[in-house]
N, C-alpha and C positions, 0 to 999 in steps of 0.2 A: 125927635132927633136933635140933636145938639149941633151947635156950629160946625165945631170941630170936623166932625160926624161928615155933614154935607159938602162942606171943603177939600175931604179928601176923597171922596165919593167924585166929584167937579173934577180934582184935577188928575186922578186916573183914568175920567174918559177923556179927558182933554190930553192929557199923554197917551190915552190911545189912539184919540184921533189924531194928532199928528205923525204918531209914529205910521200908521196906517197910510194917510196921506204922503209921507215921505216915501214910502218904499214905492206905492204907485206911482209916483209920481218918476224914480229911480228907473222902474222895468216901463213904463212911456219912452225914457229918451234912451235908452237901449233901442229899442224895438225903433225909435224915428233913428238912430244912427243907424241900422242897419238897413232902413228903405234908403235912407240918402244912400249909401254905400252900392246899393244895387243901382238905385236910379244914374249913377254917373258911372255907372261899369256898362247897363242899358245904352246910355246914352252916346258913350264910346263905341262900342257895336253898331248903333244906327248911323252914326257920324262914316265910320269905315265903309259901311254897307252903301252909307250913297258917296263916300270916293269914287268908291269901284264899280259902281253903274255904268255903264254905256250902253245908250240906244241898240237893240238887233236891229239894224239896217232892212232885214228881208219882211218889215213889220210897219217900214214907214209909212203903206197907207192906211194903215190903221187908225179910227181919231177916237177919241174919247167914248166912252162908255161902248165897246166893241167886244167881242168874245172871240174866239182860238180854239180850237183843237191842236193838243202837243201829246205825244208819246215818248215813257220814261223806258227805256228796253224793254221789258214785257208788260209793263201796264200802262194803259193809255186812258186820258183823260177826254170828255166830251170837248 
């Protein structure tokens, strides 16, 4: 094979591989914008959710690692 020959052989996989690499690389930071995108819509939601907490009072002597029985209108949980 002649120079020529291997030269262009070289730089068609090397324009493949970067082309390759560039598009992955493209749908990677897609894909990480859209977990960031969730992760601070998540994180707004958890933020809200412990605004709005307050203690049930009928539960204070309750202490850590303790278990309840509650009932939801007709199904009721152990």
């Amino acid at each position: 094979m002649t120079k020529l020959l291997m030269y262009t052989i070289g730089t068609i996989l090397l324009v493949g591989y970067v082309g390759h690499t560039t598009y992955a690389l493209a749908e990677l930071r897609k894909t990480n914008a859209f977990l960031v995108e969730m992760i601070n819509y998540n994180a707004t939601h958890i933020e809200n959710i412990l605004i709005d907490v307050e203690p049930i009072k009928q539960f204070r002597g309750l202490t850590a690692n303790r278990s309840f029985s509650c009932s939801i209108g007709h199904v009721s949980a152990p």
